[in-house]
N, C-alpha and C positions, 0 to 999 in steps of 0.2 A: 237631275240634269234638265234644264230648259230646251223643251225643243219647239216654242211657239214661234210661228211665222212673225217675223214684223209687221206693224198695220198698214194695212191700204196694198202689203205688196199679193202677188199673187200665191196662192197656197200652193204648196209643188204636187207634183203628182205622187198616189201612194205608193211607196215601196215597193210592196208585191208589183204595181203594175209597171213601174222603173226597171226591177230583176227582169220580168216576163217580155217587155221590149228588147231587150238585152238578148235572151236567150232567144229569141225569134228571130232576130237579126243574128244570130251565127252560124243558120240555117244558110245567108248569105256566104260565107267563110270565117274561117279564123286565121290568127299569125301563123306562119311558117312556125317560131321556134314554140308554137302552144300546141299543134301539130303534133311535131316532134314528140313534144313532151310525153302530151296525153295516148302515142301510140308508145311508148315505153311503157306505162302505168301498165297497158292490154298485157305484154309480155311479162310483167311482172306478177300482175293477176293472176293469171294463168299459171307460172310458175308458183305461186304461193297453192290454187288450191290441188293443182297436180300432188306438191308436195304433202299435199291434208294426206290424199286419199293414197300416199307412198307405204313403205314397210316397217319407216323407221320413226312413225310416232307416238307413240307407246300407248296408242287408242285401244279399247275394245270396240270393235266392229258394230255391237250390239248396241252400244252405251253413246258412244258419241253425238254431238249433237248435230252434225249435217246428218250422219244413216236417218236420226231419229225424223229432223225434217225431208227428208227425202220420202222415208214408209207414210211419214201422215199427207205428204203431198200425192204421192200415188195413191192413195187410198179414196182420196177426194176426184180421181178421175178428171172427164173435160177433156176437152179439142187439144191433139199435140198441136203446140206451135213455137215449141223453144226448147233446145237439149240442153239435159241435166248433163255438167260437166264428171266423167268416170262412169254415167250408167249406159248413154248413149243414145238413152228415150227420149221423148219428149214428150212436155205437160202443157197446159194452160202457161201463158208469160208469165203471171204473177207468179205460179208455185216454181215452176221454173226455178226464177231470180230468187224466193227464200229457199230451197235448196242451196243454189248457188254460192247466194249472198254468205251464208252461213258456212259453207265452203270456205269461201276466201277469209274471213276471219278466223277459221278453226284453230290454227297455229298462231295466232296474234302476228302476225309477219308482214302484214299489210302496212304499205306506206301510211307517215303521220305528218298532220298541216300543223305547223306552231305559227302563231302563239295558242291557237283555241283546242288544241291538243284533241285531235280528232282523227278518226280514219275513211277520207272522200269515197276515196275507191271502190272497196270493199261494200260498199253502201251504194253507189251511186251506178257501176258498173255492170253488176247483175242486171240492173233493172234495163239499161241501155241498149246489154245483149240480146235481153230474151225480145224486146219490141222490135229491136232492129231484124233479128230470125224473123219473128213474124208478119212483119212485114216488107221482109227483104228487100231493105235497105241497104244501100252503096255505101261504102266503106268511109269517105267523107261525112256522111249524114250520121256514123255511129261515132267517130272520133268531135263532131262537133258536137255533137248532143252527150256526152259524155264531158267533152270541155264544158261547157254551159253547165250542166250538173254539177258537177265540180268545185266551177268558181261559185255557184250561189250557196252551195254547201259548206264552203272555207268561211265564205265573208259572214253567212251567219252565226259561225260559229266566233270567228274573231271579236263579231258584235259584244259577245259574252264574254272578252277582256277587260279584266281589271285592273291598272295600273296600280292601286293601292294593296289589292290580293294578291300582283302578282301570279293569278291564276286565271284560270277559266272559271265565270260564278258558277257555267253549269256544274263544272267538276267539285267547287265548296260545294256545291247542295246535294252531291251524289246524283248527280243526273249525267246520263250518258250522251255527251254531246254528239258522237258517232250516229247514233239511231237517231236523234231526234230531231238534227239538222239534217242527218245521212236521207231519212225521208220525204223531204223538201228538194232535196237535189236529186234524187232519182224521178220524184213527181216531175220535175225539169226535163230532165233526160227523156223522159218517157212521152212528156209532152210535147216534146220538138219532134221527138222520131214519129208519132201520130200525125204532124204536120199541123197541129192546134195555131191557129192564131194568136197571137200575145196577148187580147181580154181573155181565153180561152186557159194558156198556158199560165196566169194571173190565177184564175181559179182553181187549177191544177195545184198551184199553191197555198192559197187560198184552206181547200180540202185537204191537201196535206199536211198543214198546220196542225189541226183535230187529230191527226192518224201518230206524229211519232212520238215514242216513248221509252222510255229505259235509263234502268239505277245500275248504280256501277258498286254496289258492296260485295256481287261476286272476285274482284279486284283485291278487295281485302281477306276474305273469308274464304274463297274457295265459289265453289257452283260453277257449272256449266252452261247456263242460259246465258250469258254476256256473248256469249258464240252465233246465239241466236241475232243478235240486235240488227246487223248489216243483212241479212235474209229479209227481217219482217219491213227493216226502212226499203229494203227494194222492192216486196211483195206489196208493203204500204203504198209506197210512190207509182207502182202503176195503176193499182187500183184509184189513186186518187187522179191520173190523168184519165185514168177510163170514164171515170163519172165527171169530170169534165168534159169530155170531149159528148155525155151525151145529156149537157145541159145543168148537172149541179153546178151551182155556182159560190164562191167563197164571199168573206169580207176584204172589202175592197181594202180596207186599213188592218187587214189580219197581221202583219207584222208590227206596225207601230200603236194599236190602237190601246184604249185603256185597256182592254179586255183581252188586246192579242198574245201574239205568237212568245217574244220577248218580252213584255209585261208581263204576262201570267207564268212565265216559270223564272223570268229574272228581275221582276220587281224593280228597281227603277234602277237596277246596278246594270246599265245596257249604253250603248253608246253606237250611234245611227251612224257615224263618221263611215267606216268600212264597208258598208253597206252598200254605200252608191260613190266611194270616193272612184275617179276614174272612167265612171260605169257612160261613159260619153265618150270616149275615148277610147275603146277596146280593140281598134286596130292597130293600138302600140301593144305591143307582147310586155312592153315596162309595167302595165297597167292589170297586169293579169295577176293574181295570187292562188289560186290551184297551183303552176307551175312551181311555187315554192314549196311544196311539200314535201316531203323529206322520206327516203328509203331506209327500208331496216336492213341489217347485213346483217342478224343474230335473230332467230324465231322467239324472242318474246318480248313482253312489255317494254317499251320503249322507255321508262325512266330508269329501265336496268342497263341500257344499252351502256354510257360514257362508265359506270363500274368496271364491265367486262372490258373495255377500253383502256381504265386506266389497269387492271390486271392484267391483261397480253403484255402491254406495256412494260410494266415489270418484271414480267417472264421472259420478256425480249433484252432484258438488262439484264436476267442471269441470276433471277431471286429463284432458289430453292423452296417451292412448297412447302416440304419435305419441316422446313425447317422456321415457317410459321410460326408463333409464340400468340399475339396479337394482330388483329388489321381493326380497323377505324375506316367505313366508309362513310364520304362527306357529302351529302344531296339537298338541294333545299329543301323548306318545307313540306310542299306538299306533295313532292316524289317520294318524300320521305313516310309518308301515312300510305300511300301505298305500297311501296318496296319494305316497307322495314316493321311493317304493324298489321296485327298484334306480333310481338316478340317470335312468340313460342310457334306461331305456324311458319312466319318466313324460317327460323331455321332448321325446321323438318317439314319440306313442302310432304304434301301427303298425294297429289296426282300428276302427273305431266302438267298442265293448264299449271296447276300452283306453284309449279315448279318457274315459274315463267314473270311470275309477279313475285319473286323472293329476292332481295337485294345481294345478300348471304349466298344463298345457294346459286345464282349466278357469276359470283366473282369466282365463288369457290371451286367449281367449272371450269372459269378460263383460266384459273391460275394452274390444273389438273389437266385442262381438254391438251388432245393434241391440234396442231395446226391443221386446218382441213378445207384444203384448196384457196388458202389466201383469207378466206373470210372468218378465221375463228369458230366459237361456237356457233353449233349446227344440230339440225333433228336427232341426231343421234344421241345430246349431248339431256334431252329430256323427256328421255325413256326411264322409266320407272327400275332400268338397272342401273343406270347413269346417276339419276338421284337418291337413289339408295344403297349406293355403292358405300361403304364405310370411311374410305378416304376424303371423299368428299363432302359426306354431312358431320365429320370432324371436323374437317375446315370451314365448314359454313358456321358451326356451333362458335368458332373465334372472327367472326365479324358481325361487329356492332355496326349499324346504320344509324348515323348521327347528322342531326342540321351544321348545313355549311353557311354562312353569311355571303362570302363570296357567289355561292351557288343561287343562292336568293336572288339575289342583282340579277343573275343571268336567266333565270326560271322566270315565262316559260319560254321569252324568244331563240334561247339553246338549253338543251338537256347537257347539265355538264356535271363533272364528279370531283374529287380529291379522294384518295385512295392512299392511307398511312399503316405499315407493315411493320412490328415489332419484332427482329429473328432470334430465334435461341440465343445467339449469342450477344445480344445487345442491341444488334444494328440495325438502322432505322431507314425502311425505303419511304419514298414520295413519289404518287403523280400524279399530273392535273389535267384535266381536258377540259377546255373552254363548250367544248359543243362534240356533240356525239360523233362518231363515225356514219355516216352517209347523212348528214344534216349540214347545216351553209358553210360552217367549219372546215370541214372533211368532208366533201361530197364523193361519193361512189363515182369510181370510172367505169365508163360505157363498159369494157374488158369486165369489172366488177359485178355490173348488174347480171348481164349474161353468163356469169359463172353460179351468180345464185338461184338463176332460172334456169340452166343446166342441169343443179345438183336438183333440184326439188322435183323438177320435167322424167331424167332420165332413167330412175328407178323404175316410172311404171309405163312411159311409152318406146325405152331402149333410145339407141343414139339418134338414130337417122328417122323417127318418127318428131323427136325434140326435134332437131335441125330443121324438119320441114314445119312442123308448128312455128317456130320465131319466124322465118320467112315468110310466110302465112300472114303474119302480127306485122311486120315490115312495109309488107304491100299493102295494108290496109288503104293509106289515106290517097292511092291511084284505083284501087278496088271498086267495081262494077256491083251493079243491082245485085241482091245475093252476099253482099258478103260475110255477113256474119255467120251467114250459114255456112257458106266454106270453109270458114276457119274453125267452126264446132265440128263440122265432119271430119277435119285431121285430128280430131280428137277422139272419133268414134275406131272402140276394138276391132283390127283387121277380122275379115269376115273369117 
């Protein structure tokens, strides 16, 4: 792609330092409905890693991968000046946020930004927290510097759409676009809550650039480290605004440069348009793209989601499991290499986490789960009795995950499926979902979200501890000096 200036006109300014004006300037305020928005994400945050650290997810204590970041962050000691969400302590910011970070990812339940198929949040929000604790920060200054993170983390990642893939190139190349834009935007976040100046907050990016990284072949095979990735981009992003703020400085063309950010892991398959389209403009909320990100209402991989969709579906028309013969699920491509490959592990996942990236063993679930509270499958539904139950990896062993052409078209601006059921007796079901359930399709209603921050919250803080946490999350964007810390202390065990 040509991206040379015309001659004689003036060269624009670089990228980095375009985003970093932007994010400085939100410091000023943002839209009412981006507000809005990004104080729902906090509720749903919270709700996601409440739900980690609940009874019903078939973790071993020992094993998992927030316990695992939590003992090596406390092991490394340092000034408390941010709580670990479930221990109550507090660490240095960074360890903090990779604990955290890696929290809110543990269950894969974290909202997702299409087209560049990433998780903002999870990534960008830890790091938010732990600076805004520490330096107790008013509740506007964490929702804005969270928006700012956000939006430079979507539009980096959209950068890496390809209208001919059809994809994300970072996800062709197995690169985790999560951690390695997720670090760039919390570097954002991190660096507006410090109160950096925008050549300041530029370098913060700058340095973040060098810091993120992560492969996504846990996704196919199993492994637990992909848990890690939103921990190290939030532990990554503040360290990278720390050494900012005390003088490292980046390249100024660290994003577009030959050598940058998007050349050196996407080669010339990049496109600058998303980048700054708008980026003049950001007191229209139209101009915002964080806000489109999309919620999950099922705990795992989000190209499994429109399956289990079109399977309740079906169960909601009155198809007998029971009486199964064949099903034919229809994804595109590249849903399709994660959910349905290799063969033989999506149809005997072997852990919770694998349970979660299995095309098969998710339909197989919701054609089997019971309804449970509106939303479908739930934590319960991948627990290692859940997926090893016999009835279920029977029916996982009779669905094929096959390319759809139609679903191509739609991949990745919606996650959509086709779902074909052959029954003992002949008869042939159908169903089709254009775009996932809680995605522009189907968006989750407000009632919706707060019943899946409900069920994930009330297992381990009881009712009226949840109740007061969301109220808590509510008040944020009228919230005083301190708030972040008030709202991690309702989360600290009654004494």
């Amino acid at each position: 792609m040509n991206r040379t200036t015309t001659p004689g006109a003036a060269a624009p300014a670089p990228i980095a330092a375009r985003l970093a004006a932007f994010a400085a300037d939100c410091r000023r305020g943002i839209p009412g409905p981006v507000t809005a928005d990004a104080t729902g994400r906090v509720l749903d945050f919270l709700g996601n890693c409440l739900a980690a650290l609940g009874p019903h997810t078939g973790e071993n204590p020992e094993t998992a991968p927030h316990q695992a970041a939590s003992r090596t962050a406390r092991r490394a000691g340092g000034r408390p000046e941010a709580t670990v969400i479930g221990g109550g302590d507090r660490l240095p910011a960074d360890r903090a946020a990779l604990v955290n970070g890696t929290l809110a990812h543990a269950l894969d339940f974290d909202d997702t930004h299409l087209p560049s198929v990433l998780h903002p949040t999870a990534a960008v929000l830890p790091a938010a927290l732990a600076v805004a604790e520490a330096r107790a920060a008013d509740g506007p200054s964490l929702i804005a510097a969270l928006a700012a993170g956000g939006e430079i983390c979507v539009r980096l990642g959209t950068a890496s759409y390809d209208p001919a893939l059809r994809n994300s190139v970072f996800f062709e190349r197995g690169l985790h676009a999560t951690s390695i834009c997720g670090t760039v935007g919390a570097a954002v976040a991190a660096a507006v809550l410090l109160e950096l100046p925008a050549p300041r907050i530029a370098d913060a990016i700058g340095i973040a650039c060098s810091m993120g990284a992560g492969v996504i072949e846990a996704n196919r095979t199993g492994g637990s480290v992909k848990r890690v990735h939103c921990g190290w981009a939030a532990h990554c992003g503040i360290t990278a605004a720390q050494l900012a703020a005390e003088g490292v400085t980046g390249p100024p063309t660290v994003i577009e440069g030959r050598f940058g950010f998007l050349t050196a892991l996407l080669g010339d398959r990049w496109h600058p348009g998303p980048l700054t389209a708008g980026l003049d403009a950001m007191h229209d909320a139209t101009h915002w793209e964080y806000p489109r990100t999309v919620y999950k209402p099922y705990p795992s991989n989000h190209f499994t989601h429109p399956g289990i969709d079109c399977a309740l579906a079906l169960r909601a028309r009155g198809l007998d499991p029971r009486t199964v013969s064949t099903a034919e699920l229809g994804v595109a491509a590249a849903p399709r290499r994660t959910i349905g490959e290799p063969r033989e592990e999506k149809h005997r996942p072997r852990s919770p986490y694998h349970a979660k990236f299995s095309g098969p063993y998710t339909v197989a679930a919701a054609l089997l789960a019971d309804e449970n509270a509106g939303l479908g499958l739930h934590l319960a539904d991948f627990t290692p009795a859940a997926f090893g139950d016999p009835r279920r990896r029977a029916l996982a062993e009779r669905v094929e995950v096959v390319p759809d052409a139609l679903c191509d078209e739609e991949f990745p601006h919606a996650f959509s499926a086709v779902l074909r059921i052959t029954t003992l007796d002949g008869r042939r079901w159908e169903h089709r979902v254009p775009g996932s359930r809680g995605g522009p399709a189907a968006p989750l209603t407000l009632d919706e979200l707060e019943t899946k921050y409900r069920l994930g919250a009330t297992p381990l803080l009881g009712p009226d501890r949840t109740a007061l946490l969301a109220a808590t999350v509510r008040a944020l964007p009228t919230e005083g000096r301190g708030a972040a810390r008030r709202l991690l202390d309702t989360l600290r065990p009654p004494a």
